[in-house]
Backbone as a chain_set.jsonl record, in Angstrom:
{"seq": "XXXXXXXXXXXXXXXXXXXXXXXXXXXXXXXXXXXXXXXXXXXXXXXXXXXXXXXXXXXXXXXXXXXXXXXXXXXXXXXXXXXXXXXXXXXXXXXXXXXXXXXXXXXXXXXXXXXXXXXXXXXXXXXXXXXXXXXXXXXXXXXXXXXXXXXXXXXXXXXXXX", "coords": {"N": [[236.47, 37.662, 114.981], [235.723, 40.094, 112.749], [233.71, 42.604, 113.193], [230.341, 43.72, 111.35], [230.562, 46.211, 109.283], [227.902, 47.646, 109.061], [226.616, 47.894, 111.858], [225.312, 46.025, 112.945], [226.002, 43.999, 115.003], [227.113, 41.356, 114.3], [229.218, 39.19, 112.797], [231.025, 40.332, 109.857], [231.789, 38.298, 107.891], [229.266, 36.715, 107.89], [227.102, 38.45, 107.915], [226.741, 41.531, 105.853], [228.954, 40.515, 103.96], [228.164, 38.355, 102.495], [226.693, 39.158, 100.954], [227.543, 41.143, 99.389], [229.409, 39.548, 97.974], [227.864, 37.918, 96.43], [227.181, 35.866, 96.952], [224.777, 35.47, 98.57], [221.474, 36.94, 98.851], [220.032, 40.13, 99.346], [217.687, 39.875, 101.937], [215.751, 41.569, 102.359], [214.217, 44.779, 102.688], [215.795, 46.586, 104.784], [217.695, 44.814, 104.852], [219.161, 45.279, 102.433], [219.461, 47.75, 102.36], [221.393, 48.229, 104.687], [223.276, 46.583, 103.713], [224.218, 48.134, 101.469], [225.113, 50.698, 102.928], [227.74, 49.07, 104.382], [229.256, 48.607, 102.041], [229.719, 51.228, 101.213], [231.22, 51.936, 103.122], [233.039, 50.021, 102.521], [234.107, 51.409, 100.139], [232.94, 49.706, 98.241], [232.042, 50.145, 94.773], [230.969, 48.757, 92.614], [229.281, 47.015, 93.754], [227.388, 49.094, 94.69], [226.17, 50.203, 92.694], [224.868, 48.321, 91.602], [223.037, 47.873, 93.132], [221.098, 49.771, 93.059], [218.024, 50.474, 91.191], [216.843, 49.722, 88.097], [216.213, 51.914, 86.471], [217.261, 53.976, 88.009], [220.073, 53.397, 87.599], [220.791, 53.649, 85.472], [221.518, 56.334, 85.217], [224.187, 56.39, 86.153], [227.687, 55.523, 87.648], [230.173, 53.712, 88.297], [232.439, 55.289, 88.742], [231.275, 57.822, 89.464], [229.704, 57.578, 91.316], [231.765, 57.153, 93.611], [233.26, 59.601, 93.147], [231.423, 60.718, 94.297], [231.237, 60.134, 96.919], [234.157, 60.756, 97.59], [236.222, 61.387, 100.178], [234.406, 61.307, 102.364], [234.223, 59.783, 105.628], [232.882, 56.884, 106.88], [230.925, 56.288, 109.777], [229.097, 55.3, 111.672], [225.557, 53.407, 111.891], [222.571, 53.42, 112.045], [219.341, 52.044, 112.387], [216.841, 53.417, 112.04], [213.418, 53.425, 111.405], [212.516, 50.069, 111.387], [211.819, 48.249, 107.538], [208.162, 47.579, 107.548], [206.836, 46.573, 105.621], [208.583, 44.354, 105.443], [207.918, 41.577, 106.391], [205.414, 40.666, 104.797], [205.694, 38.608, 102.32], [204.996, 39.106, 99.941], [205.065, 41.103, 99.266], [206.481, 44.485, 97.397], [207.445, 46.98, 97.327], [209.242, 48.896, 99.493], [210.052, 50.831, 102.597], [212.89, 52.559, 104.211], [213.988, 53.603, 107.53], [216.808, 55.395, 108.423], [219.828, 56.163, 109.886], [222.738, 57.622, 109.082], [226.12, 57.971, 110.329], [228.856, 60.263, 109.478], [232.344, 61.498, 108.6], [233.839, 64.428, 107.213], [236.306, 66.045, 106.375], [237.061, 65.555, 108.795], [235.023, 66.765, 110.277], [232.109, 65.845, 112.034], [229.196, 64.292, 110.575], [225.658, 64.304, 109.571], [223.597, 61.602, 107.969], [220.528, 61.595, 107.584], [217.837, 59.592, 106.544], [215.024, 58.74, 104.773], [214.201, 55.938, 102.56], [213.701, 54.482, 99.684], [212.401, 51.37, 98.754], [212.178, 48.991, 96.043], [210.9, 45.658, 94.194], [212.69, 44.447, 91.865], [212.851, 42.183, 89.732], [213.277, 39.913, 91.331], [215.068, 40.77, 93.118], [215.545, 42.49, 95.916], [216.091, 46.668, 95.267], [216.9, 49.721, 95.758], [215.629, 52.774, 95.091], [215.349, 55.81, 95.694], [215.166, 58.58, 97.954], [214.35, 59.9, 101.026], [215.894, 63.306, 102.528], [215.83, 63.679, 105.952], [215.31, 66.823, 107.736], [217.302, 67.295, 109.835], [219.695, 66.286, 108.886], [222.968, 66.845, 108.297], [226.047, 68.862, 109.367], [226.648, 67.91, 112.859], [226.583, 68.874, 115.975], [228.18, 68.092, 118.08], [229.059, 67.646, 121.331], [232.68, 67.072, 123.196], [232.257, 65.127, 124.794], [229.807, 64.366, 125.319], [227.542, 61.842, 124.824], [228.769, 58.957, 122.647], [227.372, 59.285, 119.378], [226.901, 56.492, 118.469], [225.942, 54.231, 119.473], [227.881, 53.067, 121.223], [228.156, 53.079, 123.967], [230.209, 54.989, 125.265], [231.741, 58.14, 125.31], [231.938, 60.815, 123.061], [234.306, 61.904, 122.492], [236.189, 60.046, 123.332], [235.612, 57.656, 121.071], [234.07, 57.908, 118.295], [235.408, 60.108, 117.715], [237.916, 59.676, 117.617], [237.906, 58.322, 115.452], [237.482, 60.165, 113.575]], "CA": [[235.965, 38.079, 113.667], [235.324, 41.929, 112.472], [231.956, 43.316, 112.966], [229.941, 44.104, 110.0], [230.016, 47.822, 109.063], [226.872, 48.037, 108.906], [226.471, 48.295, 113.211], [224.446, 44.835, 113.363], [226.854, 43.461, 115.51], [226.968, 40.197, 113.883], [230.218, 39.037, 111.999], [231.04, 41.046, 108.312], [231.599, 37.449, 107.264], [227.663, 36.276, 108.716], [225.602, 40.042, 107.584], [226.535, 42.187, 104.526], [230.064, 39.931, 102.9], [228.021, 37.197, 101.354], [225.91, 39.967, 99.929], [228.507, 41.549, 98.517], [230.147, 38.367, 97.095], [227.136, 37.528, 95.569], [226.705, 34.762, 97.35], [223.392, 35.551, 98.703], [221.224, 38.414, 97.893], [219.05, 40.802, 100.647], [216.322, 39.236, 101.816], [214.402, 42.595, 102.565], [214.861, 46.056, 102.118], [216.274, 46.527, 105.238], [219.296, 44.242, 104.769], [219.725, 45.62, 101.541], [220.294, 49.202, 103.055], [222.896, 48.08, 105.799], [224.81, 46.198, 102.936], [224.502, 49.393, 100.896], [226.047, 50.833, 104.31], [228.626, 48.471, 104.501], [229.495, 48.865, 100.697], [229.954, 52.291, 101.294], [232.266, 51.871, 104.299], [234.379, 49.267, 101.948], [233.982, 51.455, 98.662], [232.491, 48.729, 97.09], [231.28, 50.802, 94.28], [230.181, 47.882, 91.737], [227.664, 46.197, 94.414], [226.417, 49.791, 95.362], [225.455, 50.26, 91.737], [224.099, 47.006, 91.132], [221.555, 47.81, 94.213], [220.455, 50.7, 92.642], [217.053, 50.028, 90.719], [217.136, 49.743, 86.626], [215.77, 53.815, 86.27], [218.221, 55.15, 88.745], [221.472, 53.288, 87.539], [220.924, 53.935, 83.876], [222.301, 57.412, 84.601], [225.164, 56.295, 87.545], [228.559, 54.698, 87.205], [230.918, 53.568, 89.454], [233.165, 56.571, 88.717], [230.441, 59.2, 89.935], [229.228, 56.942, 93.08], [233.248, 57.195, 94.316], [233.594, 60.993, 93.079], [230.573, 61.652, 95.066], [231.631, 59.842, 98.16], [235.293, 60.818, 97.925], [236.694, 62.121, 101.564], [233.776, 60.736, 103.187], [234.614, 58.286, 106.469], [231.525, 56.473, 107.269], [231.14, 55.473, 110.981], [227.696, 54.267, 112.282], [224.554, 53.383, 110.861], [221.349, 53.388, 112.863], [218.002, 52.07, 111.911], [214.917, 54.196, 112.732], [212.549, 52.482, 111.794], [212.638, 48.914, 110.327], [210.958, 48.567, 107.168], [207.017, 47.369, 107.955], [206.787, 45.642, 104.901], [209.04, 43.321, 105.094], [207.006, 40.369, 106.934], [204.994, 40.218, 104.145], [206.286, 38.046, 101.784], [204.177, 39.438, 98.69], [205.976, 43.247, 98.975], [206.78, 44.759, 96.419], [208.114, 48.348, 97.786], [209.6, 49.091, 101.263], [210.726, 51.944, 102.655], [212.985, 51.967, 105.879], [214.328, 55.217, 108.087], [217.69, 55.492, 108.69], [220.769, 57.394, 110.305], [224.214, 57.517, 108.962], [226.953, 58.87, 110.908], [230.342, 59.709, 108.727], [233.022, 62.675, 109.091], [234.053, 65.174, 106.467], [237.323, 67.212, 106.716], [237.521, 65.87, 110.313], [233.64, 67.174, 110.95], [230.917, 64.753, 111.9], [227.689, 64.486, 109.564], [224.639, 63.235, 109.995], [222.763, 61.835, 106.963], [218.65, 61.067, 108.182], [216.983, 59.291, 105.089], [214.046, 57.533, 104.42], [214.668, 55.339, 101.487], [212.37, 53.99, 99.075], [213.069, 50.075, 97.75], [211.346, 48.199, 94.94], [211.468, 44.208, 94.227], [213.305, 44.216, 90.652], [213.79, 40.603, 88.894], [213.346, 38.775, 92.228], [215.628, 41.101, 94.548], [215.398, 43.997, 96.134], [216.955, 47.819, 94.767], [217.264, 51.101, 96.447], [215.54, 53.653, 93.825], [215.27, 57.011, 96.148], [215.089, 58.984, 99.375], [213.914, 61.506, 101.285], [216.421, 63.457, 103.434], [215.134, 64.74, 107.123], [215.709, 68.12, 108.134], [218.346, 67.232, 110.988], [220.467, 65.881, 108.263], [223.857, 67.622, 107.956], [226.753, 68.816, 110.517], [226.393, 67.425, 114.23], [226.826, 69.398, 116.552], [228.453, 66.74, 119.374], [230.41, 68.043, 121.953], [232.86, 66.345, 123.404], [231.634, 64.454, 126.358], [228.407, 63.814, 124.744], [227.411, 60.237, 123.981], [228.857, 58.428, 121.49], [225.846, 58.344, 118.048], [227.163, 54.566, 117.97], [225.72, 53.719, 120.443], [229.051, 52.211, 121.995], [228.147, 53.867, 125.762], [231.605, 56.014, 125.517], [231.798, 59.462, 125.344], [232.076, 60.986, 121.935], [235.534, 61.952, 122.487], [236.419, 58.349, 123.812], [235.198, 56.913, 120.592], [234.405, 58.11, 116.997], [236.074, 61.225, 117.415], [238.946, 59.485, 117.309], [238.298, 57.737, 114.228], [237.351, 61.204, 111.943]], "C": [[235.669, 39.579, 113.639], [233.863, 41.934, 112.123], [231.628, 43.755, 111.99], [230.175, 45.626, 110.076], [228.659, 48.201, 109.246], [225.684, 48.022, 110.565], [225.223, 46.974, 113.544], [224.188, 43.776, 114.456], [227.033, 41.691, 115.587], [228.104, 40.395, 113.003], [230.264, 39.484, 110.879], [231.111, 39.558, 107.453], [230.014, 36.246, 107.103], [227.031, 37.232, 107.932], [225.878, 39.919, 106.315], [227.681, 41.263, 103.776], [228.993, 39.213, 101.937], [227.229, 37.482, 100.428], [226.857, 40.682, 98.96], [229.408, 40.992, 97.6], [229.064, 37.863, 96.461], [226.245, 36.311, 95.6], [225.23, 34.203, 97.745], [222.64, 37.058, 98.31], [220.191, 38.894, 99.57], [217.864, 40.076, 100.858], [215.414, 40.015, 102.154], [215.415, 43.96, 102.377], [215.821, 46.777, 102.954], [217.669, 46.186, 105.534], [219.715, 44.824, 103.474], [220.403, 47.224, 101.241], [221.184, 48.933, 103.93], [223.57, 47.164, 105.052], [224.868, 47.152, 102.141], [225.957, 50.411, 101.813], [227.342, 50.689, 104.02], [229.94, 48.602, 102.899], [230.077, 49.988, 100.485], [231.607, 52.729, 102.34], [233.56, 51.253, 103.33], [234.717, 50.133, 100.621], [234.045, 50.527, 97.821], [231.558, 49.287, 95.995], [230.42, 50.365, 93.017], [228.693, 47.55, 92.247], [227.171, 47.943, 94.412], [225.991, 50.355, 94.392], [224.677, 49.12, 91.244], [222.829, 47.015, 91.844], [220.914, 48.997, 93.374], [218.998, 50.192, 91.198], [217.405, 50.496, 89.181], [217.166, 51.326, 86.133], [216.923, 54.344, 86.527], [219.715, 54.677, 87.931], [221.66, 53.305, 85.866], [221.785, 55.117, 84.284], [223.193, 57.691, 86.212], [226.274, 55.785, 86.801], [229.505, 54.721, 88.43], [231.556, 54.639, 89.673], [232.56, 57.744, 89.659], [229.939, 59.169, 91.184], [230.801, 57.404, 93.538], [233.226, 58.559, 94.501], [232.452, 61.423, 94.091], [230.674, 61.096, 96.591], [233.23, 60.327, 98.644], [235.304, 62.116, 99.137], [235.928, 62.1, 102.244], [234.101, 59.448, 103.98], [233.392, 58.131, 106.777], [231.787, 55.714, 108.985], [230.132, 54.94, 111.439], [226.692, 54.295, 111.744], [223.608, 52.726, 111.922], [220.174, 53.141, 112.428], [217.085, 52.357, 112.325], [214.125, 53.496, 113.087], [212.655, 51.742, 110.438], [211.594, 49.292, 109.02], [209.342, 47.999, 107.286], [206.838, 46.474, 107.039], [207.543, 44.24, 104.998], [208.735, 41.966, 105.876], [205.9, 39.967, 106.003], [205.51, 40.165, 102.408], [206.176, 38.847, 99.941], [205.07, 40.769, 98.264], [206.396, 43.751, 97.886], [208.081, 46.097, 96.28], [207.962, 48.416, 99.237], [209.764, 50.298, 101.644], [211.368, 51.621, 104.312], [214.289, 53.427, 106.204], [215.622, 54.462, 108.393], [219.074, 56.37, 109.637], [221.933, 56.602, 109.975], [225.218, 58.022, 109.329], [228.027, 58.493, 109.987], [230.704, 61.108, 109.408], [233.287, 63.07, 107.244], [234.997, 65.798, 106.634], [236.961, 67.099, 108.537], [236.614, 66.341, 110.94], [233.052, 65.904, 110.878], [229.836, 65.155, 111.222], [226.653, 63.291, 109.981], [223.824, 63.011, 108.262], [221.312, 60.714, 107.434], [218.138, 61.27, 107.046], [216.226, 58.657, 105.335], [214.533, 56.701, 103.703], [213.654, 54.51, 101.183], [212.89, 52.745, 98.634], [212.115, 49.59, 97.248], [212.282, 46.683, 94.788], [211.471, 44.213, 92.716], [213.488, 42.811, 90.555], [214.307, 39.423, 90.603], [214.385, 39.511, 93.598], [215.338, 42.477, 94.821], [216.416, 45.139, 96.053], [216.823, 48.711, 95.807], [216.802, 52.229, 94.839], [215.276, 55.057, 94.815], [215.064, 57.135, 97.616], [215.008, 60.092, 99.719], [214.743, 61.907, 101.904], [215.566, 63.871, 104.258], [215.698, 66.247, 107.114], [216.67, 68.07, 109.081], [219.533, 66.816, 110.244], [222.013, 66.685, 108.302], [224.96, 68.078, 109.054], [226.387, 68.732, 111.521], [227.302, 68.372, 114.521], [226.922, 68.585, 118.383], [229.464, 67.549, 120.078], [231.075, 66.641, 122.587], [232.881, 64.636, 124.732], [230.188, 64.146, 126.302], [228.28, 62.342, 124.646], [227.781, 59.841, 122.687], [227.547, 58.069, 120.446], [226.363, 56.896, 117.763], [226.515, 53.865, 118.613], [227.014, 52.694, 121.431], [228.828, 52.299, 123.371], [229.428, 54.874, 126.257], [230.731, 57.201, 124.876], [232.413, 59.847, 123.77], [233.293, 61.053, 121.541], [236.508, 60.438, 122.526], [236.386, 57.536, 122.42], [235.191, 57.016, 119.209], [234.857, 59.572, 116.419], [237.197, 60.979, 117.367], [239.346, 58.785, 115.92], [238.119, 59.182, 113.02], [238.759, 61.79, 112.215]], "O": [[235.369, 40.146, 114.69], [233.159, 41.49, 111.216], [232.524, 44.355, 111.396], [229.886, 46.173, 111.14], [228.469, 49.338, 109.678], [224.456, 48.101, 110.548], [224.344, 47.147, 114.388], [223.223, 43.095, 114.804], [227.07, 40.977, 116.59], [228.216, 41.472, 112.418], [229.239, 39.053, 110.35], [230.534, 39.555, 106.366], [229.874, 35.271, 106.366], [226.264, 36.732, 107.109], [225.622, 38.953, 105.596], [227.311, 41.175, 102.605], [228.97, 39.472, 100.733], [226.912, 36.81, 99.446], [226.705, 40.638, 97.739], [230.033, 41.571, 96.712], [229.487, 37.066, 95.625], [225.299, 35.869, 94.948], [224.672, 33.14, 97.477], [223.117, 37.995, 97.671], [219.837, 38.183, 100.51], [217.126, 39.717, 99.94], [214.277, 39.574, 102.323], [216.6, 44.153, 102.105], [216.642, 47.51, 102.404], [218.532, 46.819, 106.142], [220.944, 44.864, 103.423], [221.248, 47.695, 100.479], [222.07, 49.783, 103.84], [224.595, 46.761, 105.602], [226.063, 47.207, 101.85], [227.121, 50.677, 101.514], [228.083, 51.568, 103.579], [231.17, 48.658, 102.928], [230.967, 50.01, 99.635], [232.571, 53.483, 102.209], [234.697, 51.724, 103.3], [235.609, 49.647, 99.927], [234.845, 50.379, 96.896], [230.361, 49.028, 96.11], [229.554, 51.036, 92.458], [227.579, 47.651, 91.733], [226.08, 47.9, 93.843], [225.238, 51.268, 94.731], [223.812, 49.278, 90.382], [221.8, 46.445, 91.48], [219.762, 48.664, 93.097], [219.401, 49.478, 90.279], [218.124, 51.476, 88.986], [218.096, 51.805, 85.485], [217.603, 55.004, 85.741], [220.485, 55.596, 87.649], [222.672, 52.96, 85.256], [222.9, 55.081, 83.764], [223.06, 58.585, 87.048], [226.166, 55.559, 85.596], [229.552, 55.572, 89.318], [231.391, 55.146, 90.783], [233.228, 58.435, 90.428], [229.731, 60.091, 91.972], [230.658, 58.552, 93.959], [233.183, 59.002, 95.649], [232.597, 62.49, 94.687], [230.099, 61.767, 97.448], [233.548, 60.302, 99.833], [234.761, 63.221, 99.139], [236.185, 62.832, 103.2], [234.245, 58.343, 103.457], [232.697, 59.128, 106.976], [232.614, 54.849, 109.271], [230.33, 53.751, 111.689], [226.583, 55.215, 110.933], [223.865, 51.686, 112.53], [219.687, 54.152, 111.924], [216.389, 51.62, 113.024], [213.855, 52.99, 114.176], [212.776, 52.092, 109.264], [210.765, 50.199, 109.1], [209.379, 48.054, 106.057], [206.638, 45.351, 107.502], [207.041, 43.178, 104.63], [209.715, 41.221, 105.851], [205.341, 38.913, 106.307], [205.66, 41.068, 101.585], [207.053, 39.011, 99.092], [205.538, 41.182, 97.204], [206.885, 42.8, 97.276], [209.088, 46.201, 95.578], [207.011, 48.138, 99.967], [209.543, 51.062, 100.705], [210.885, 50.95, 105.225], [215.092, 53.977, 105.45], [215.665, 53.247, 108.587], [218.739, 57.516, 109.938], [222.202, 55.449, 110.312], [225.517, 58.882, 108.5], [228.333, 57.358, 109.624], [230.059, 61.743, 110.241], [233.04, 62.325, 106.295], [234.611, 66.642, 107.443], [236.71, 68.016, 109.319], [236.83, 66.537, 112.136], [233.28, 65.039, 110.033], [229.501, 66.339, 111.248], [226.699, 62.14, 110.414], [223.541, 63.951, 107.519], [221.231, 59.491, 107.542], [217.92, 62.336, 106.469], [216.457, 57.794, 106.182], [215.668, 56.458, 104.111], [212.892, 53.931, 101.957], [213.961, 52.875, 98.04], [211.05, 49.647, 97.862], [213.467, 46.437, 95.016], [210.388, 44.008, 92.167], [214.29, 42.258, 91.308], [215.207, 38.612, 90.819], [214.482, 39.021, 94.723], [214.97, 43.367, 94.054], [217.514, 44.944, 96.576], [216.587, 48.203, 96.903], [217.496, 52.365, 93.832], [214.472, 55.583, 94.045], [214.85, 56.2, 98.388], [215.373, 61.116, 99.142], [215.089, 60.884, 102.495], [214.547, 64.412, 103.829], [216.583, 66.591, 106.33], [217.048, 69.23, 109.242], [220.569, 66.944, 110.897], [221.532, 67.813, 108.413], [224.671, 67.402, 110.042], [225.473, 69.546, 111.655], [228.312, 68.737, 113.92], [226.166, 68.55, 119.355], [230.48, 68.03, 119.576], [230.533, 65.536, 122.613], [233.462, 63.619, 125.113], [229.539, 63.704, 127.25], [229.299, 61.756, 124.28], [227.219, 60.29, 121.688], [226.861, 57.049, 120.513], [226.095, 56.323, 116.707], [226.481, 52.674, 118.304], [226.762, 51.749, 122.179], [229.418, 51.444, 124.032], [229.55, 55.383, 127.372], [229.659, 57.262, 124.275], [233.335, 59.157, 123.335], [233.651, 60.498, 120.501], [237.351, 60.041, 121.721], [237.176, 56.592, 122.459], [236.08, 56.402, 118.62], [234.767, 60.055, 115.29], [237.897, 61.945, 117.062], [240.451, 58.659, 115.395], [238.557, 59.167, 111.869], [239.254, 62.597, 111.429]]}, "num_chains": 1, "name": "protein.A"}
């Protein structure tokens, strides 16, 4: 079976698919950022407006999510730190740290977000985020560790996929 995108290492047909088919919905804010992830990886650009909270996606459209991802490869996705909330059932708003590794014109990027989620109409959205300050071109040489955590060498690994 193919690993989720979203670096879980649990089957794409098991994690983020059945979120994306509709089938089931996030059950915390957490899963609802690594099927965002994953969404991103597939340009699924319906679901990754549908996560977006009522405020934010009034002034989005699929068109502008694509145009603003176009020539972005997405490769790993790292969770900081889980979000804290989500063990209690009551929650309302989450927030949960992140790292996204993609490439750009054949460069690696780093994007280090917080991300803020709210419980809309029974599921949980994605309405904002903070970037870190480390955010932006990596500076990996090649014999460095793979950010995938795979245990290969950067070269070995997702330097072959940008």
């Amino acid at each position: 079976p193919v690993l989720c995108f979203c670096c879980s290492n649990k089957p794409y047909s098991e994690c983020c698919e059945p979120k994306h088919t509709g089938s089931t919905i996030a059950e915390s804010a957490q899963a609802l950022m690594r099927s965002r992830y994953s969404a991103y990886c597939l340009s699924n650009w319906a679901y990754i407006l549908k996560t977006y909270a009522k405020k934010q996606r009034a002034s989005l459209s699929e068109q502008a999510l694509e145009e603003s991802a176009s020539g972005t490869k997405w490769l790993a996705l790292s969770v900081v730190t889980p979000s804290a909330e989500a063990q209690q059932s009551s929650a309302t708003t989450d927030q949960v740290e992140f790292k996204a590794y993609y490439a750009v014109n054949h460069k690696p990027y780093l994007m280090h977000e917080t991300s803020d989620f709210v419980m809309e109409d029974n599921e949980w959205r994605y309405t904002t985020g903070i970037m870190h300050s480390d955010s932006g071109l990596l500076k990996t040489g090649r014999n460095d560790p793979c950010f995938c955590d795979s245990g290969k060498k950067f070269k070995q690994c997702c330097l072959k996929r940008i």
